[in-house]
Steps between C-alpha positions, in 0.01 A plus 500: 500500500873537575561531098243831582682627768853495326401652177296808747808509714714590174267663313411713809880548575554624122272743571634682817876500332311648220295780680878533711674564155222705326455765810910529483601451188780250612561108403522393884630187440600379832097468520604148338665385805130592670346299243672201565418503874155574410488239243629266772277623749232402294574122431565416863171669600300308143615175689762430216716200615901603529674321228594560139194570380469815788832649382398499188177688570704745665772548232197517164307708734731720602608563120180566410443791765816623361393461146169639568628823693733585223245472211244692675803766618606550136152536371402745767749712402459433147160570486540850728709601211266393209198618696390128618309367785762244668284188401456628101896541513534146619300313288638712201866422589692230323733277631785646291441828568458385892797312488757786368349727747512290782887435413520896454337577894666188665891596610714257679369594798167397422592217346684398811177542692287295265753198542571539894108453471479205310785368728288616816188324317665191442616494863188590701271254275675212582 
């Protein structure tokens, strides 16, 4: 049950930095930091026991919301370009293609937000 509850809680996260990005056409990155507290949120309330195994949770699940947001923020606007629902952009995109514009959308700044999170992550997990 709690395994159910993390992988909704950052599935369900992806989604609303997703539907953020997509209405604005922004990266919003310092939704990471959000994730992180939600992500931590969640494994207190599953009943998760604070140790290593917790902050690790936090940290993998964390940098999946991230990972998640950014593929589905790439192929959104991939696929409004190509003429693409969102969801026949993502499963079409490949991880190299992904990858170079991910690294192309992501400044310093961004990247600065995405590892404050996993710092915030690591923190509120434990």
């Amino acid at each position: 049950m709690s395994w159910l509850l993390l992988s909704v809680a950052v599935l369900g996260f992806a989604a609303v930095w997703v539907l953020l990005g997509a209405n604005t056409g922004r990266q919003h990155s310092w939704m990471a930091v959000v994730a992180a507290l939600d992500v931590a949120w969640v494994l207190r309330l599953g009943g998760w026991r604070p140790g290593a195994l917790r902050l690790a949770l936090g940290v993998v699940g964390t940098a999946t919301a991230i990972a998640l947001a950014n593929w589905w923020l790439i192929a959104a606007h991939l696929g409004a370009m190509l003429g693409l629902q969102p969801w026949e952009s993502a499963v079409r995109l490949g991880s190299g293609l992904a990858w170079t514009l991910a690294q192309l959308a992501n400044g310093a700044a961004d990247l600065a937000w995405i590892a404050v999170a996993l710092v915030v992550a690591a923190v509120a997990s434990r």
